[in-house]
C-alpha positions, 0 to 999 in steps of 0.5 A, spaced: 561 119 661 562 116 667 569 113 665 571 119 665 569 124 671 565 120 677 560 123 680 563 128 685 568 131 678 560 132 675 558 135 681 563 140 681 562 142 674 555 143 674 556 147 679 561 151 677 556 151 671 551 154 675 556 160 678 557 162 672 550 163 669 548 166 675 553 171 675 552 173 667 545 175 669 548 178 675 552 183 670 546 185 666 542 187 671 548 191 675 552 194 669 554 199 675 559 194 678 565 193 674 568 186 676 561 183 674 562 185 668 567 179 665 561 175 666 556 180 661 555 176 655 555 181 649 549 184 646 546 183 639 543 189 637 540 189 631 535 193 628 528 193 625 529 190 619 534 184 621 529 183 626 523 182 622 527 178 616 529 173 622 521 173 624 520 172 617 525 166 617 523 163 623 516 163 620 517 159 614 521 155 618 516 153 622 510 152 616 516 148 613 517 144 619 509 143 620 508 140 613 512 136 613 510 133 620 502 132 616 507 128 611 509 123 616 505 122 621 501 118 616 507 114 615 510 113 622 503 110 624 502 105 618 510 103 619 509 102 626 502 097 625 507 094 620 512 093 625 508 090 630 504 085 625 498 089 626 493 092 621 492 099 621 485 100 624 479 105 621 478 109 627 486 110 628 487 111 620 482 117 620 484 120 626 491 120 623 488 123 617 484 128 620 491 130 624 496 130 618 491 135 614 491 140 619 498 140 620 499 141 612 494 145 612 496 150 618 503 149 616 501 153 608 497 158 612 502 160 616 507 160 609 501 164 607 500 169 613 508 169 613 509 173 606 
């Protein structure tokens, strides 16, 4: 990226970044001055239901995303003794252990608690 731009180019576009954000915020707040009113992002409205379906979605997402960290946590801590020439080691081996099944665990409780 320095290639392209050099540091007064970054600059100036960071700022100008900046500017804009401000003045998006700007227009939520004072609806009542029309010229800020370019810079308003659109509102999504949506109803009740649409809202709890995507909490749902995000739920199992998340229940999804937990169980699998329970798997590889186990996995990334062997890997990386290997790597290095070490042997897994019993103190560290339980604690991974101990963390994996309250990830899996937490993962299926939220999975569970979602339906």
């Amino acid at each position: 990226m320095a290639r392209f731009f050099s540091g007064t180019v970054k600059a100036i576009l960071l700022g100008l970044i900046a500017i804009v954000f401000v003045l998006s915020r700007l227009a939520r707040s004072r609806p009542d001055i029309g010229w800020l009113q370019v810079f308003r992002l659109p509102d999504v409205q949506m109803s009740e239901e649409q809202r709890v379906r995507r909490r749902r979605s995000a739920n199992r997402l998340a229940a999804l995303e937990m169980i699998i960290a329970g798997f590889a946590l186990p996995a990334v801590y062997f890997i990386s003794t290997l790597i290095f020439f070490n042997e897994p080691k019993t103190v560290p081996t339980i604690i991974v252990s101990g963390c994996s099944v309250l990830c899996i665990a937490a993962g299926i409780w939220i999975f569970a608690r979602n339906v």
